[in-house]
N, C-alpha and C positions, 0 to 999 in steps of 0.2 A: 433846428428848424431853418434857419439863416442856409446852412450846408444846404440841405434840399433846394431851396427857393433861386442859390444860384448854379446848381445844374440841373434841375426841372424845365423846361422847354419851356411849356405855357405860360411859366411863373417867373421865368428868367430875369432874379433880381439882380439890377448892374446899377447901382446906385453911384459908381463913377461918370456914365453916362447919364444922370440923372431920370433915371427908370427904375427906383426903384417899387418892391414890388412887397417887401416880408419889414413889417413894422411892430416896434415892440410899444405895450401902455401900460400904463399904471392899471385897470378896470375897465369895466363893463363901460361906464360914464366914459372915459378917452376912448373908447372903441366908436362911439357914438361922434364923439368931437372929430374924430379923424375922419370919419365916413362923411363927413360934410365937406373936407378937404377934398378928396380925391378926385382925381377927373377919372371919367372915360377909359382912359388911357389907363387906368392903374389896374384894369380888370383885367382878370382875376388877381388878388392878391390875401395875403397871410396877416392875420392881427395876431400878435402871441403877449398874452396878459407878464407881463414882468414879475407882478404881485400872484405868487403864487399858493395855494394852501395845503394844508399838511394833512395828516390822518393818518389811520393804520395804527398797529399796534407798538407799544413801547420795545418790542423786538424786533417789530420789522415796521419802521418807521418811513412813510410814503409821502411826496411831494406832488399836488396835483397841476399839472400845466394846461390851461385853459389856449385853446389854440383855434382859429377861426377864420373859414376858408370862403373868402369872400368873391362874389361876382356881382356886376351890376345888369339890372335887367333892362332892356329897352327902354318901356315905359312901365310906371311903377304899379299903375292901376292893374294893369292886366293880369289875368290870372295866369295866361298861356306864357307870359315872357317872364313873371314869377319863379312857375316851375321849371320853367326851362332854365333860370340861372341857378337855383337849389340844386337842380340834378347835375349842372356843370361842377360845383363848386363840391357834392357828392363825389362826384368822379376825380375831382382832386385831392381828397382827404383819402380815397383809397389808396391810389395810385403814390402818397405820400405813407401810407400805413403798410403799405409793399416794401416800398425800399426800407422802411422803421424794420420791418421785422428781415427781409434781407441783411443791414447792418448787422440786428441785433444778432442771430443766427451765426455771421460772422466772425463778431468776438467770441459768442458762445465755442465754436468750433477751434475759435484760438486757446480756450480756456480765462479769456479773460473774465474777471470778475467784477473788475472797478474801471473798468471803460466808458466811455459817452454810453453804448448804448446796452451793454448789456445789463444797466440794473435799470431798463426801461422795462414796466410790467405790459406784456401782451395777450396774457389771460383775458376770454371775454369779459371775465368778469370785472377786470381792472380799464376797459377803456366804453366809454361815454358819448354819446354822437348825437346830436339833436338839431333838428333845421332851426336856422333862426332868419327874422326879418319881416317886414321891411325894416332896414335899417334907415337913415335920411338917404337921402337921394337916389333910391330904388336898389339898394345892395341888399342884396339876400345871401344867402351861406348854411354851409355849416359849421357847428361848434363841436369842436373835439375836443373830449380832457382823458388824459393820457397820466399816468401813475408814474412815479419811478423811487425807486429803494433809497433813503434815504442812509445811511451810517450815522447814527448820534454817539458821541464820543461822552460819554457818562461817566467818564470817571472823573474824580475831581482831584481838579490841581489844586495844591497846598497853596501855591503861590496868589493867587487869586483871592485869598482869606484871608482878616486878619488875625483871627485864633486859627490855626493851623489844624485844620480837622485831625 
């Protein structure tokens, strides 16, 4: 995510220049604490939950990354300045799901298996998109939650015990 946000144009996270734009949090509650931070200037930018959740089957164990594409709207009352930052912040969770499946594609065609993105799942049916907002100070977005393979290492080490399985 971080990769995208600093060669994304819109989103051009330079967090050397002090701009930046792609912030990580603990939860839903620090997505709120931050959105009270941000000025103006920070629009559009990227919340990605730190705290991640799991699921999927004990064979194909999945990691879910909660990710949130955030724009602020004029004023917060309006309906028309509303929608018009959901559909901005729409237009960036694509434009970000482009290049996700460009990458992933890439390693696929490398044959990698265990790369950053090829064990991202891009089955409809594994990614999640839902408007959210108003957040504090008129940020509206969306929420992507995006899947990826996780490898659990199940066997058990002897050492780890103290009767030796």
């Amino acid at each position: 995510m971080r990769q995208w946000c600093k060669t994304y144009r819109p989103m051009l996270d330079n967090e050397a220049k002090g701009d930046r734009r792609f912030f990580l949090t603990d939860s839903m509650e620090g997505i709120t604490e931050l959105a009270q931070k941000l000025s103006n200037e920070s629009s559009p930018c990227v919340l990605m939950e730190s705290a991640v959740e799991g699921g999927g089957k004990i064979t194909r164990p999945q990691r879910n990354y909660p990710i949130y594409f955030l724009v602020r709207a004029d004023k917060m009352s309006d309906g028309d300045a509303a929608a018009e930052a959901k559909e901005k912040a729409w237009c960036h969770c694509q434009n970000f799901l482009a290049w996700l499946l460009a990458k992933h594609n890439e390693e696929a065609s490398e044959g990698s298996r265990d790369g950053d993105f090829a064990r991202i799942n891009l089955d409809d049916a594994d990614i999640d998109i839902t408007t959210i907002g108003p957040l504090i100070n008129g940020w509206f977005g969306v929420l992507l939650q995006i899947s990826r393979d996780e490898p659990l290492n199940l066997c058990v080490d002897p050492e780890l015990y103290i009767d030796r399985c």
